[in-house]
C-alpha positions as CSV (number, residue, x, y, z in Angstrom):
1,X,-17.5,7.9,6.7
2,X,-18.7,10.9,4.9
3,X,-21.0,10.4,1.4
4,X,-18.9,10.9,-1.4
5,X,-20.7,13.5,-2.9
6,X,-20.3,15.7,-0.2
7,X,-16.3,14.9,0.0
8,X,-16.7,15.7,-4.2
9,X,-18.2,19.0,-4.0
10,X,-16.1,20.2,-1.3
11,X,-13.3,19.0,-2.8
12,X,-14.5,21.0,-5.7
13,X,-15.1,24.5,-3.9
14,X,-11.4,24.0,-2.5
15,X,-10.4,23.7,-6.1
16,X,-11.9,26.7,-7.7
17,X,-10.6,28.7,-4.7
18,X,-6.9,26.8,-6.1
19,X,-7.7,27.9,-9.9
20,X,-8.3,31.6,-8.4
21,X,-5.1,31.6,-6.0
22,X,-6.7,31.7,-2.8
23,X,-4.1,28.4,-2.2
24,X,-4.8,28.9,2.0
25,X,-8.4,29.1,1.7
26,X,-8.4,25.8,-0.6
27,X,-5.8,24.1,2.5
28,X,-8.2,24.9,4.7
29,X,-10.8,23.4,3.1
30,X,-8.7,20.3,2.4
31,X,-7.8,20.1,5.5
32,X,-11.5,19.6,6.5
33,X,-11.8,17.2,4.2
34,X,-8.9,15.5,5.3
35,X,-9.8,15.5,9.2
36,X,-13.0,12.8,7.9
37,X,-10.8,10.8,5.5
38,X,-6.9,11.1,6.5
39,X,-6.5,9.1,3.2
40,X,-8.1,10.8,0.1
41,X,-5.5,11.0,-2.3
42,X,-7.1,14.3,-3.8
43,X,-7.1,16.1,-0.8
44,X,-3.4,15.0,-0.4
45,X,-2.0,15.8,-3.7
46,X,-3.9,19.2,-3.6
47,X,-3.1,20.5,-0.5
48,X,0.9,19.1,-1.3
49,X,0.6,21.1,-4.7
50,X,-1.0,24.5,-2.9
51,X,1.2,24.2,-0.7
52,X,4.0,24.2,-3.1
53,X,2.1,27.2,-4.6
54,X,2.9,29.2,-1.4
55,X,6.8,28.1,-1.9
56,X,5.9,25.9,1.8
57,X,8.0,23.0,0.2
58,X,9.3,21.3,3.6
59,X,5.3,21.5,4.2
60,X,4.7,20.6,0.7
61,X,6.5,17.2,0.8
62,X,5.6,15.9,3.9
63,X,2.4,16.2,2.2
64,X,3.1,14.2,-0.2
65,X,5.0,12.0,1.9
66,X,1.7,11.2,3.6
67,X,-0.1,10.7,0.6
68,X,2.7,8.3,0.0
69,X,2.8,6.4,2.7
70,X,-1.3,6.3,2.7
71,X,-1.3,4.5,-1.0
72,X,1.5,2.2,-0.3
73,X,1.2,-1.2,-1.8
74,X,2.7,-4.9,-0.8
75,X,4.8,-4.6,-3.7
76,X,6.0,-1.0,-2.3
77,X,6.7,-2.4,0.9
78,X,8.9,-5.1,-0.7
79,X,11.1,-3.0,-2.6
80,X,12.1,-0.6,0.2
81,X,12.7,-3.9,2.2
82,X,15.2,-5.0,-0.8
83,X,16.4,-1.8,-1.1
């Protein structure tokens, strides 16, 4: 596992490079991020939301899909079973 604080201040570079519109430099860098922990919900939702900046929407939502799926709870589980 990587120490948060590293996962934290990369996660911040990848966001200033968001907040100036460099949206494929900050994917690559969540990407990185992402290859140590498949499951941070920040990385997810900002790589889904540059992605969406770059109008990759298919890309974009299975993103978010992931992210989804990643952060799914019992309950979750029960209601698409009901469903």
């Amino acid at each position: 596992m990587v120490p948060i604080l590293y996962v934290m201040s990369e996660i911040d570079s990848a966001n200033e490079l968001f907040l100036k519109k460099k949206f494929e430099d900050a994917i690559k860098i969540y990407d990185m991020i992402l290859q140590e922990e498949p499951n941070n919900l920040v990385a997810l939702n900002n790589k889904g939301y540059a992605l969406s900046k770059l109008k990759k929407f298919e890309d974009a939502i299975a993103v978010s899909y992931t992210h989804l799926r990643a952060h799914e709870t019992p309950e979750h589980l029960v209601w698409r079973v009901l469903r």
